[in-house]
N, C-alpha and C positions, 0 to 999 in steps of 0.2 A: 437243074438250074444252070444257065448259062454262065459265060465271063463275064458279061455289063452287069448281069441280076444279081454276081455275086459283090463283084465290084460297086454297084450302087447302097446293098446292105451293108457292107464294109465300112463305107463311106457315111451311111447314116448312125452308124453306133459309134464311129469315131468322134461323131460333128454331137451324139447325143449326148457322149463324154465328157467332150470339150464345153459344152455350155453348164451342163451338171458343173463343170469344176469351176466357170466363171462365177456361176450362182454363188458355190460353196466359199469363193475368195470377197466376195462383192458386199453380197448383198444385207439389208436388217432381219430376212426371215427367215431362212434357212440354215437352223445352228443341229454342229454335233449332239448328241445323247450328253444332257446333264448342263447343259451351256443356252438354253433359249432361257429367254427372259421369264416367262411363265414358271419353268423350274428352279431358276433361282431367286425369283424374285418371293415366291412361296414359301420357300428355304430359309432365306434371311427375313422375313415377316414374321415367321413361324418364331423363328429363335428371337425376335424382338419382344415380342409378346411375351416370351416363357422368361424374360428376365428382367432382373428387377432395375429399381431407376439408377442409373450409372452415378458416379459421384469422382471424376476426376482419374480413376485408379485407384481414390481414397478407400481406405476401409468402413465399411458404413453408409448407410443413405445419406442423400444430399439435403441440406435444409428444403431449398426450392430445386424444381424440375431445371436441367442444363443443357445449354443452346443445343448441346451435341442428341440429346436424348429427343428436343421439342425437333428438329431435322430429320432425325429417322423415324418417331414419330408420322409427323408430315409426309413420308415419303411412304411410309406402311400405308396411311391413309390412302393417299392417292392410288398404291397399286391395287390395293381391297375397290376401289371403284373402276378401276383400268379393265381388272380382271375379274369383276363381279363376283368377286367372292363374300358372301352376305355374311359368312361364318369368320372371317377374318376380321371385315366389319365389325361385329358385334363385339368381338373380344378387345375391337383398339378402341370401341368406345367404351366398355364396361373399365378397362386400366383408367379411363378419366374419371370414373364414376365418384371413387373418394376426393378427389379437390375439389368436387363441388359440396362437398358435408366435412366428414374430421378430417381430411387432410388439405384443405383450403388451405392454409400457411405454404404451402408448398410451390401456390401458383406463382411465379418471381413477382415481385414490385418492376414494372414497366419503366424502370428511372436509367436501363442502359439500352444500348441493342440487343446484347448476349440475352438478355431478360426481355426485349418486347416482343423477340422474336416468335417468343413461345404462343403469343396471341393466332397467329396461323394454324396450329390445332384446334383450337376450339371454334374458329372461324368455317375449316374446313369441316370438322362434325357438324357442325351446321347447315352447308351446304349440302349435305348427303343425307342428312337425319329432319330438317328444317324444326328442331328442336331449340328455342327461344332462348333455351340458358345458357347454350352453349354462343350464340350471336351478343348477348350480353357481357360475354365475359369476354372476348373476343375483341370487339367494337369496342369498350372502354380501355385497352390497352391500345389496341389505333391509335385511338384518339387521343388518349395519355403522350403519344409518341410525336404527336403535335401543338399538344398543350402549351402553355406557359413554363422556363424552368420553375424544377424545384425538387427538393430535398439536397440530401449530401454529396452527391455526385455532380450540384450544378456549379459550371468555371466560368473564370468572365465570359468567355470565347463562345461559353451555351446562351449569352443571350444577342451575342451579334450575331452567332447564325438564324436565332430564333427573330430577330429584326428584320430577317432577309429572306423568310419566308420559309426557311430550313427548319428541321427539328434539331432542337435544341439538343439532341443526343448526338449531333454531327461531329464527328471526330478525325477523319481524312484517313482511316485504314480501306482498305479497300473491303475487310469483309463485311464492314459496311452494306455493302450493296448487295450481301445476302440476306440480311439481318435485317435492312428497313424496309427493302421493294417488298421482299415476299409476306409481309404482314400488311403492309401497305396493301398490294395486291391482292389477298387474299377478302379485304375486307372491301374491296370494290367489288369482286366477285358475289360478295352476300350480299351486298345493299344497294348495289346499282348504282353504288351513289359515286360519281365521276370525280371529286373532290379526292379521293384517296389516290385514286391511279393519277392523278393531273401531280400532288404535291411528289409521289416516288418520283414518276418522271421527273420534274424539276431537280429534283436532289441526285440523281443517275447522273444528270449531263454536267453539274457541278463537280461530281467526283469525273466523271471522264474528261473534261478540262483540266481539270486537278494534277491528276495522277496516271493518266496513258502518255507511255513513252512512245515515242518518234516508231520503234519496232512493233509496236501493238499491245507491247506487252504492260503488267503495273507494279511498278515499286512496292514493296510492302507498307510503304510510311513514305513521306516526305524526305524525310530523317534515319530511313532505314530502306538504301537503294538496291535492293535485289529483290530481283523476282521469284520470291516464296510461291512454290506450287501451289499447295492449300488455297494462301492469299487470291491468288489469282483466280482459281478456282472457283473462290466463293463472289469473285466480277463476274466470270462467266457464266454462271447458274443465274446468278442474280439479274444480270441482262437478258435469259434467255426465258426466264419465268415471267419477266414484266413485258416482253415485248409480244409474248402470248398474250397477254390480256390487255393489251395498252392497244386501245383505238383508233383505226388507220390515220384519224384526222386532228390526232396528238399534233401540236408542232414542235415538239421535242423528239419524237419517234425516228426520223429519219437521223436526226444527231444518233439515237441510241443504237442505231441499227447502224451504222457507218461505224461507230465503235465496236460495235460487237464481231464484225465482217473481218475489219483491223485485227481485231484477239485472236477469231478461230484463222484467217489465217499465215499468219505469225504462229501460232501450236502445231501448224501443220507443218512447218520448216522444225520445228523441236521436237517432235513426237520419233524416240526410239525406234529403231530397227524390231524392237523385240513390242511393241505398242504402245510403250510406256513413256508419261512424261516423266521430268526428274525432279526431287527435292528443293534446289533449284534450277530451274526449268532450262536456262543458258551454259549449266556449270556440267561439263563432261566427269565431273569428279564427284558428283553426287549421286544419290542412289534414286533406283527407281521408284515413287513412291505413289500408292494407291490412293488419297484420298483425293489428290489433286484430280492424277488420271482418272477417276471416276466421277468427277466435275468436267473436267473438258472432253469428255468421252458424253457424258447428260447433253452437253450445249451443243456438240456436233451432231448428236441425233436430231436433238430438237432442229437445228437448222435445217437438215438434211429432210425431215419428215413436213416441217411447214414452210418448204422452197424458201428460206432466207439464203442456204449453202447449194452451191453446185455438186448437182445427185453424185456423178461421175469422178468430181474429184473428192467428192470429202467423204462417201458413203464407205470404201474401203478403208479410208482410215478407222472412220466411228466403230467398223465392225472387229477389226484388227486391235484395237485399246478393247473392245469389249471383253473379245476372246482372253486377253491378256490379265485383265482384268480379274474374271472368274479363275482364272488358274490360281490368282491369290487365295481364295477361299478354299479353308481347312475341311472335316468333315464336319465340325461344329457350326459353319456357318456363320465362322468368325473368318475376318478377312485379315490378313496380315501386312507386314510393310505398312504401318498408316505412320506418321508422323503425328509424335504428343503436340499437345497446344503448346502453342509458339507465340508469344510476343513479341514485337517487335524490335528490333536492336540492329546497330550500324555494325556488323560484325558477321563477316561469311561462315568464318567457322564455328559460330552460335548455331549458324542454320546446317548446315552439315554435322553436329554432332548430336542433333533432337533425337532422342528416343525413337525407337522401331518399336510402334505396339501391336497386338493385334487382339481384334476383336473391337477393337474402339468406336464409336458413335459417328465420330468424324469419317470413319473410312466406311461404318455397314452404312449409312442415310444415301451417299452417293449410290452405292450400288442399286437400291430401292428405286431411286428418282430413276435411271440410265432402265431397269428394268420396265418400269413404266412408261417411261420414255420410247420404249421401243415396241411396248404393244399398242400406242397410239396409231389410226390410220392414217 
């Protein structure tokens, strides 16, 4: 072999290297042994399934099913159809099987979001099973979610939103906008019927008027001015699940997607060195916390995969939160660092001193959704 011949092969395994390593910093498909979506998402499905209904941390089962459980739930479902797993399937719908005979009590009363939320599982078995009871139970908490107020939860304020075309469970939290689109959503999705996606939409651009700050980012409350990761977290899912399914000739769509562009990139100026967003998102003195990051980690994929975000600049972030992301997860397939539920409050160091749980609902559901999310084409 000559010097050019050896010179030109030199040259091709260095340049073969170099593009390998680009792949390996870049890109959504090319992950380490133990880190692609497929093996974790199986992992954490697996161990949803094998356990029983959460209940706060409390000791005990929950009266009714909790937003945190009907989320990862939802998020089981979707990767069982992402990844055609018929056997995963089968098992997230036989866990439904008692609420529709002796364990019905269980299914929440639709009279908050935390509770209507829940209506997107049975929606979603629907759409995958086209089984009638599971659309019934479904669609009547929809639609409950736009009814008339009523019972003990309704405040004056529930019937001027409900005057204004709003549901009456409108409250100005931002996780709001996880809790109404994605049932909302979900129930456009079974019935075709354009009334569900048209009322989310209207109620989206209400809360993005509302409550998006001048930097992109959203207060937790009106009343409670910091940017709660989680909070925020559940705008970013919630915008990025409804804008999948909301129809190009929405004319609110273009509002919600100008918002949504605004949030992810504003997270891209806050997103850690190490991938991580923070507890609160602007405060260099918070901790890194997993449930948020695997919410804004979901919505940058999503962007990334259906050209809302710029491949180039945002696809290294999404993959960098991912990798970060799965390092949290134990061998149990509990993930750690999530922050307990959090209400609202005018008070920094409330939000800086919330519990570090792990294995929590709030923090496995994200990684499910970000997992699914990423074996989309």
């Amino acid at each position: 072999m000559n010097s050019i011949s050896k010179y030109l092969l030199s040259f091709t395994a260095m340049a073969t290297v170099h593009i390998g390593s680009v792949f390996a910093q870049n890109d959504l498909v090319h992950w380490p042994k133990g880190c692609s979506p497929q093996e974790v998402g199986q992992k954490v499905a697996a161990h949803f399934v094998a356990s029983p209904h959460p209940n706060f941390g409390r000791p005990g089962p929950p009266k009714v099913i909790t937003y945190p459980e009907t989320c990862a739930w939802y998020g089981a479902l979707l990767f069982a159809s992402e990844s055609k797993d018929k056997q995963l399937a089968a098992q997230l719908e036989q866990r439904f099987q008692p609420l529709l005979g002796k364990d019905s009590a269980m299914i929440p009363v639709p009279d908050h979001v935390d509770y209507t939320v829940f209506g997107s599982v049975p929606l979603e078995l629907y759409i995958q099973t086209k089984d009638k009871r599971y659309l019934e139970v479904g669609q009547r908490i929809a639609d409950k979610q736009w009814g008339p107020p009523e019972g003990p939860r309704v405040k004056p304020e529930s019937h001027t939103f409900y005057n204004q075309g709003l549901t009456w469970q409108t409250r100005m939290w931002i996780d709001d906008m996880f809790m109404i689109t994605t049932v909302q959503a979900q129930a456009y999705r079974a019935t075709n019927d354009k009334k569900y996606i048209e009322r989310a939409a209207k109620e989206m651009v209400v809360y993005l008027d509302s409550l998006q700050q001048p930097n992109g980012l959203f207060y937790h409350a009106p009343d409670a001015p910091f940017f709660w990761g989680r909070g925020d977290g559940w705008m970013a899912a919630g915008m990025s699940e409804l804008l999948r399914w909301l129809p190009k000739d929405n004319p609110n769509r273009a509002r919600i997607m100008k918002g949504y562009q605004t949030m992810m990139a504003s997270l891209l100026k806050y997103q850690g060195q190490d991938g991580m967003w923070r507890q609160l998102i602007d405060d260099n003195e918070a901790w890194p916390e997993t449930s948020g990051t695997g919410m804004f980690t979901f919505a940058m994929i999503t962007g990334v995969k259906q050209g809302w975000l710029d491949k180039k600049t945002y696809e290294p972030a999404a993959r960098k939160a991912w990798l970060a992301l799965v390092s949290y997860i134990d061998e149990n397939a509990d993930i750690r660092e999530v922050c307990e539920g959090t209400n609202k409050k005018n008070d920094r160091q409330y939000y800086l001193d919330r519990k570090r749980i792990t294995g929590d609902m709030h923090g496995q559901a994200p990684v499910l959704w970000c997992a699914t999310a990423l074996l989309r084409k």
